[in-house]
N, C-alpha and C positions, 0 to 999 in steps of 0.2 A: 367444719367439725374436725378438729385433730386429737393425735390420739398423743400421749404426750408419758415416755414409758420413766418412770424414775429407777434410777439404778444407785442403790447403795455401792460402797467402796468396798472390797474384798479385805479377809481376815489380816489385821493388821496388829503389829508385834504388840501392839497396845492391848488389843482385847487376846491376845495370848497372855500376857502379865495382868490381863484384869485392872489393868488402870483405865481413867475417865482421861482422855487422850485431850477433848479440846483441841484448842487450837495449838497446842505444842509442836514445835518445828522440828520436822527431824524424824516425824512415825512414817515409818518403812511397811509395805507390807510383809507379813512374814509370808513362812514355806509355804503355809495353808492359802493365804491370801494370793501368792503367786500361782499355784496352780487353779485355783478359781479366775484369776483373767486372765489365762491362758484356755479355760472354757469360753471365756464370755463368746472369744474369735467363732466357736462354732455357733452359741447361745445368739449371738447378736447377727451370726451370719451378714450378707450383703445387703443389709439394710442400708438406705439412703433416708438421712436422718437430714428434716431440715435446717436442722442447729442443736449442735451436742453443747452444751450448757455442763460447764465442772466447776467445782468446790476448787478453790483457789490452793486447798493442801494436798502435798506430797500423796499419798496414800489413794487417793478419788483420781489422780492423776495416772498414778503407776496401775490402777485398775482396769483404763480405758486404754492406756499406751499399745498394748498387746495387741486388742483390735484396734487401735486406728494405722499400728504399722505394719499386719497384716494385706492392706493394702485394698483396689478395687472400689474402697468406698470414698468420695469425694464428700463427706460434711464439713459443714464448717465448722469448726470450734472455737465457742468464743469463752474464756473463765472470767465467772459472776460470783464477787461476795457476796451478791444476798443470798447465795445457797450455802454461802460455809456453814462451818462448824458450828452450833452454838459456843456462845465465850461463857465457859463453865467460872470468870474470873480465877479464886483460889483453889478452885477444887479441880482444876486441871491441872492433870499430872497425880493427884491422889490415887489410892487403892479404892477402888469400889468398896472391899470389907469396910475400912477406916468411914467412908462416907456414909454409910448405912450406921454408923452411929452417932451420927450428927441429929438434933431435933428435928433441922431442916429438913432431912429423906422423908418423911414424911408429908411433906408437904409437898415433894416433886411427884412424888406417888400418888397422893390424893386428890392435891387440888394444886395443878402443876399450873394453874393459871396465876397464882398470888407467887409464885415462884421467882426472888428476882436474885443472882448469885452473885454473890461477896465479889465487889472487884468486877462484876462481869454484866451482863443483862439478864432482862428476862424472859421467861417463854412464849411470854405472849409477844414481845418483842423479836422474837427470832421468829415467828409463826408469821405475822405482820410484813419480814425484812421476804421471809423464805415465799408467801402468798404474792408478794408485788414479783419475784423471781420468774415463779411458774407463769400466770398471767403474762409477763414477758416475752415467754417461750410460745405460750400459745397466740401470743400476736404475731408471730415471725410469720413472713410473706411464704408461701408456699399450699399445696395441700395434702403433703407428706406427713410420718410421724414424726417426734421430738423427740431429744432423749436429754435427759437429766441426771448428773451422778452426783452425789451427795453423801448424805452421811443419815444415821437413822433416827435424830430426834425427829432434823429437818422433814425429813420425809414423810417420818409418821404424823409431824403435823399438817400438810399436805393434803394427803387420804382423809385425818379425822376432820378438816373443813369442807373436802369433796363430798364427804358421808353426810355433811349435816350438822356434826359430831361438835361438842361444848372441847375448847380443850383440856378439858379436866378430866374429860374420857382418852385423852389421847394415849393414855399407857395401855389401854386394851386391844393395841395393836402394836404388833411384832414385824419391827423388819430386820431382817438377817442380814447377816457381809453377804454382797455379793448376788442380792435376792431383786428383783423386778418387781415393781408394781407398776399398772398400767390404767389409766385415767383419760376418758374421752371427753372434751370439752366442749360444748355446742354455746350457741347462744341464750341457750333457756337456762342449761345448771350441766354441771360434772358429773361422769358417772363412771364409776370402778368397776374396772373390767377384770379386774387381778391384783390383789396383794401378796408381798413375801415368796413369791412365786424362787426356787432355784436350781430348776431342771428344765423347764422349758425351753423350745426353739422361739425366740422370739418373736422371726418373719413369719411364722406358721400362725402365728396370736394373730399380727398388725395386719396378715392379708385378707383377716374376716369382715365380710361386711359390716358398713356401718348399721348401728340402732337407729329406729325409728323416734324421733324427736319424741314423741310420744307412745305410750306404752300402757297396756291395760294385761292384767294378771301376769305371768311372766315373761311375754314375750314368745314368739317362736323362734328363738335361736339362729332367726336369719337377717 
């Protein structure tokens, strides 16, 4: 049963300018995003992660750097495209304003599953790329946690398949720069143990017992 913590990328100069970043080369984190992975080193503290799993871009890199050169921890890190970015094709690099007046927004909003972008793929196709990712992680040899850094469609579609969830519900879930969510995986089904989370100590989450495979009314929280 592993618990497998996904970590969005910290405030990056692109959602300071309110552009739909993509896979565009070159997005830095900004000031805000810098002093957010400079928390993580306490947030992630000396966890021994069986395989830290990163988004192939600049910005999910520069998130993790801080703690991984902090030091003490021994993970391995291996960088997987199937968690990148969604490929927004032309609409990466746009202003978010400008994209909210396209027909299309409407349809990433509603029914984000008919969603395929000009030039680019589609969600349900990043959902598909980013579900064979995770899967991945939770096969790695160990019986330690995982950890995951990505980006936040990625992520949120992650959670809305762990939940059950159609991905046409997937906008009803918010994940922040810099925020955790944490996902236990057994052999029967996933279960979410934290979303968007970005103030907690991480090791203090991962050192709680595991859930019982099975569960009737809520559980005793042991």
């Amino acid at each position: 049963m592993a618990r497998i913590v996904l970590l969005r990328h910290a405030h990056s100069v692109a959602n300071e300018k309110n552009l739909l970043a993509g896979r565009t080369a070159g997005i830095a984190l900004s000031k805000t995003g810098k002093a957010q992975a400079e928390d993580l080193i306490a947030r992630l503290g000396a966890t021994n992660f069986d395989e830290v799993a990163i988004s192939p871009l600049q910005r999910c890199r520069e998130t993790i750097d801080p703690w991984l050169a902090a030091g003490g921890v021994k993970s391995p890190v291996v960088v997987d495209d199937s968690v990148s970015e969604v490929d927004y094709g032309n609409w990466s690099g746009k202003t978010l304003s400008s994209l909210r007046r396209k027909s299309q927004w409407k349809v990433v909003q509603d029914f984000p599953s008919q969603m395929i972008f000009p030039e680019g793929e589609s969600l349900l196709e990043m959902q598909g790329r980013a579900l064979s990712g995770f899967y991945r992680l939770n096969a790695v040899k160990g019986k330690g946690p995982r950890l995951l850094v990505s980006h936040g469609d990625v992520i949120k579609a992650i959670v809305a398949s762990a939940l059950g969830m159609h991905l046409d519900e997937f906008q009803r879930i918010i994940i922040d720069p810099a925020s955790v969510s944490i996902i236990e995986y057994s052999s029967v089904r996933p279960r979410v143990l934290l979303v968007n989370d970005t103030r907690a100590v991480i090791t203090d989450l991962l050192q709680a017992p595991k859930r019982s495979k099975n569960l009737l009314g809520g559980g005793s929280g042991k």
